[in-house]
C-alpha positions as a LaTeX table, in Angstrom:
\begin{tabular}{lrrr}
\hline
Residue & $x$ (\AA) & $y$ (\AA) & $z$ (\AA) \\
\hline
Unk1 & $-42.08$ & $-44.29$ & $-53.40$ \\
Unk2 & $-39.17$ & $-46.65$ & $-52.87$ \\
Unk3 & $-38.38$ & $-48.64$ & $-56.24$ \\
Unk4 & $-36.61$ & $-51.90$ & $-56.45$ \\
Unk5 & $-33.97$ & $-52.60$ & $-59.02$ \\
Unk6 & $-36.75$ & $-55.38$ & $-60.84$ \\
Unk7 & $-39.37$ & $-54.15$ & $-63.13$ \\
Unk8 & $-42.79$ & $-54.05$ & $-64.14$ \\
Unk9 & $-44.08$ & $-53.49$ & $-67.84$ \\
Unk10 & $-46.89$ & $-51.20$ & $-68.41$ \\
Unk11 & $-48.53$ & $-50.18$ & $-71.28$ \\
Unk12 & $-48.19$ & $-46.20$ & $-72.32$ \\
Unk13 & $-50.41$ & $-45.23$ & $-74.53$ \\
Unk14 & $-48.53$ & $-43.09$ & $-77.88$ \\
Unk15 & $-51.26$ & $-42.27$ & $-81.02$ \\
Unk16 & $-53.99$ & $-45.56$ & $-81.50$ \\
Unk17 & $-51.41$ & $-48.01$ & $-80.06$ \\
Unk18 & $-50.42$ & $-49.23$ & $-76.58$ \\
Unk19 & $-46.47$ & $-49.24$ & $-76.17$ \\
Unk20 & $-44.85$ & $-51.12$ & $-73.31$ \\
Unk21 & $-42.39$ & $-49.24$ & $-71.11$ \\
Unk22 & $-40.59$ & $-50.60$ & $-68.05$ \\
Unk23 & $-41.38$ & $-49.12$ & $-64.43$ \\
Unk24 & $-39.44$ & $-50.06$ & $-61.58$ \\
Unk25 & $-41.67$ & $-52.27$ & $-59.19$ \\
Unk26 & $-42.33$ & $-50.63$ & $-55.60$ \\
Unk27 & $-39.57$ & $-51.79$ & $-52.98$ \\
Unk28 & $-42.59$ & $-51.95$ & $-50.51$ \\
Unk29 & $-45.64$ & $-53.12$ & $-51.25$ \\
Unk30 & $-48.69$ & $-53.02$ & $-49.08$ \\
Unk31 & $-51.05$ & $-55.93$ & $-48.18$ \\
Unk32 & $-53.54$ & $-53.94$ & $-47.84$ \\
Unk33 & $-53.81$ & $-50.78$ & $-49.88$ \\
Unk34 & $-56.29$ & $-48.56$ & $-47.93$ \\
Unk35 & $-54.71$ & $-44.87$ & $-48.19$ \\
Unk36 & $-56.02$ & $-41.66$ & $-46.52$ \\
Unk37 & $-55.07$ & $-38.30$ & $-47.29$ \\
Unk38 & $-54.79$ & $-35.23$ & $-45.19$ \\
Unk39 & $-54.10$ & $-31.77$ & $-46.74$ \\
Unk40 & $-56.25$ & $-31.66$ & $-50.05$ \\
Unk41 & $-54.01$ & $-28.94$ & $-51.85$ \\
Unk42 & $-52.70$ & $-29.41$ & $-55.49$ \\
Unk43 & $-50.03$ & $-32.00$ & $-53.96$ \\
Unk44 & $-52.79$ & $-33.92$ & $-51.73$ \\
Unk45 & $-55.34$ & $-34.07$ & $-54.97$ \\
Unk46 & $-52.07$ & $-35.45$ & $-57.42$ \\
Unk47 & $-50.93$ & $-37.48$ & $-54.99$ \\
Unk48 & $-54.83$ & $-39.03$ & $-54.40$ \\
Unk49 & $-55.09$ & $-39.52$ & $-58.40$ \\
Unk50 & $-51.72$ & $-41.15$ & $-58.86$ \\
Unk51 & $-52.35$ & $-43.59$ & $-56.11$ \\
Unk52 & $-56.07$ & $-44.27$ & $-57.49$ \\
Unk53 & $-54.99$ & $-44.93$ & $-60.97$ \\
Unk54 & $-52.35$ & $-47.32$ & $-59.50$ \\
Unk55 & $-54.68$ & $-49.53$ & $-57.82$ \\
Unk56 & $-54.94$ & $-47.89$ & $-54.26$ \\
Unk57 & $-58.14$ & $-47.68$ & $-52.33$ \\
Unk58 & $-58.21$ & $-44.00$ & $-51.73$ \\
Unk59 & $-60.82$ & $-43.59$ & $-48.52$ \\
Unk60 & $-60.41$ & $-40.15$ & $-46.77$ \\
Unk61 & $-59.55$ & $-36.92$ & $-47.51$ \\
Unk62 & $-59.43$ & $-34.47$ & $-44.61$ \\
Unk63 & $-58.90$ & $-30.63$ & $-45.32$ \\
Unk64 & $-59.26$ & $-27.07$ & $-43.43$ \\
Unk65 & $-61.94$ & $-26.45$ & $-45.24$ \\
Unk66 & $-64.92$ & $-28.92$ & $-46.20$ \\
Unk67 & $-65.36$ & $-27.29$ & $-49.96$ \\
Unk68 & $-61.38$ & $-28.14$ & $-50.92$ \\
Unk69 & $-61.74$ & $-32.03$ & $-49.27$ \\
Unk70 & $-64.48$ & $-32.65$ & $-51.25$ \\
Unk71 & $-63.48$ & $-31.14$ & $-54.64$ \\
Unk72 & $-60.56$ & $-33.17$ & $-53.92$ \\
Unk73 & $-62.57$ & $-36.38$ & $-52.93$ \\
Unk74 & $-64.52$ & $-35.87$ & $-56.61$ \\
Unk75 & $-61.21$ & $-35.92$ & $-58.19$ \\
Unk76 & $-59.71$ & $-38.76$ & $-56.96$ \\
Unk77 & $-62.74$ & $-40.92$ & $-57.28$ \\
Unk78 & $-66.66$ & $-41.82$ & $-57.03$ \\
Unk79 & $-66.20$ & $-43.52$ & $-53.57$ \\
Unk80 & $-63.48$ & $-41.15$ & $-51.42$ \\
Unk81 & $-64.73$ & $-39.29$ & $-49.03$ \\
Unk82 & $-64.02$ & $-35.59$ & $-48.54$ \\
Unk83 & $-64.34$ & $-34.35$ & $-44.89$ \\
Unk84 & $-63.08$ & $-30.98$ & $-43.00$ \\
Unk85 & $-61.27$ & $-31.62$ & $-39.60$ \\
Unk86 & $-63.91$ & $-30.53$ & $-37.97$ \\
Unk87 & $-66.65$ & $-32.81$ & $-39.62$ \\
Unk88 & $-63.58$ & $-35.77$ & $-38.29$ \\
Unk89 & $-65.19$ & $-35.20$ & $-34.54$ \\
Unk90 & $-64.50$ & $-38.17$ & $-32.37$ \\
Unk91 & $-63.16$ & $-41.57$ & $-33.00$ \\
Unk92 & $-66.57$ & $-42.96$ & $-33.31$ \\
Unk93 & $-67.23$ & $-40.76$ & $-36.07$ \\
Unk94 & $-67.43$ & $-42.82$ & $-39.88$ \\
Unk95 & $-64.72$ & $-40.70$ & $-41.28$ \\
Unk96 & $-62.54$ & $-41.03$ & $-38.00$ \\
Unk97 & $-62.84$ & $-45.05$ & $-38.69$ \\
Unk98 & $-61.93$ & $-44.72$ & $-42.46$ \\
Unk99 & $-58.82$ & $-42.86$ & $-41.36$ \\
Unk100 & $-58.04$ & $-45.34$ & $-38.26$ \\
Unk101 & $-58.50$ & $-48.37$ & $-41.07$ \\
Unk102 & $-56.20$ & $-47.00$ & $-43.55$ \\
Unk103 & $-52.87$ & $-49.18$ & $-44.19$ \\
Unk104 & $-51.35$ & $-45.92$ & $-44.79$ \\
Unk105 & $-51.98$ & $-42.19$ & $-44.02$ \\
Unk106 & $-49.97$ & $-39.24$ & $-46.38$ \\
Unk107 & $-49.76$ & $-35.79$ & $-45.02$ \\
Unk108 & $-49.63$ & $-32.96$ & $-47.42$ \\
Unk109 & $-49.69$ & $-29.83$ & $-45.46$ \\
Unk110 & $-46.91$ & $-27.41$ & $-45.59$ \\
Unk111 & $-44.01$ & $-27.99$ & $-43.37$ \\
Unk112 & $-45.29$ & $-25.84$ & $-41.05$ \\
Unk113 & $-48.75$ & $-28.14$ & $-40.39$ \\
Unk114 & $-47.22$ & $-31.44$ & $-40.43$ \\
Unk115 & $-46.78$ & $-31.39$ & $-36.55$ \\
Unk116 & $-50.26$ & $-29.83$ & $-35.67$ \\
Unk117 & $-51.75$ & $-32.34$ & $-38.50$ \\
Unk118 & $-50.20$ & $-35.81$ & $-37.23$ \\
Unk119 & $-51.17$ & $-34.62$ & $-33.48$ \\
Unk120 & $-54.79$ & $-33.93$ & $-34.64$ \\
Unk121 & $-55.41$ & $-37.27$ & $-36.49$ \\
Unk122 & $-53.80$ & $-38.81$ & $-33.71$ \\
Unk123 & $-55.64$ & $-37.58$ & $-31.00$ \\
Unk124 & $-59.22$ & $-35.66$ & $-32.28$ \\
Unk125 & $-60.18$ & $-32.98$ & $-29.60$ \\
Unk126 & $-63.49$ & $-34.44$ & $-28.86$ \\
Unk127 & $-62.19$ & $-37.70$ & $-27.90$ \\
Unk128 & $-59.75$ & $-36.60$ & $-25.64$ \\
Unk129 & $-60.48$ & $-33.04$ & $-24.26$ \\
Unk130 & $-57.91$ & $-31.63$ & $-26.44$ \\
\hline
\end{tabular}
């Protein structure tokens, strides 16, 4: 994420006592803080948590498989939901509106899926003969 040159303190935690460390604040910060995920690997799970724990309303996260989106989902928190592309379907579909509502959208597949990924969110086969 983008950090300004202010800062923010935080309490760390070090033994029974809560010391106060300086973070950078973000350079960007989002109105509304709706996040979807898509690729649910080690990277998409982290990147899920960290954004949960930092106040982020993590929705959606869309995998290959249904299994690793909602192991995933668990992870990040009670409320996300863990889908497989395929359960996405059409643009009426709940998790297709959860993705469509998010303020932002990460994508981490490998290199090689980022293409094929942004095309499929963007346009889901059933909803436009794809």
């Amino acid at each position: 994420m983008l950090q300004s040159d202010s800062s923010v303190s935080t309490p760390q935690m070090k033994g029974n006592r809560a010391q106060s460390k300086k973070q950078p604040a973000p350079l960007i910060a989002l109105k509304r803080r709706e996040v979807s995920i898509l690729g649910a690997g080690r990277l998409g799970t982290v990147l899920g948590v960290a954004l949960s724990d930092q106040g982020y309303d993590v929705r959606l996260v869309v995998n290959r498989h249904s299994s690793t989106a909602r192991r995933a989902a668990k992870r990040i928190g009670p409320d996300v939901v863990g889908v497989s592309v395929a359960e996405m379907g059409s643009l009426a579909s709940p998790s297709a509106r959860l993705l469509a509502g998010s303020s932002l959208i990460l994508i981490s597949t490998p290199d090689e899926m980022i293409k094929r990924t942004a095309e499929s969110a963007l346009y889901p086969r059933s909803s436009c003969g794809r």
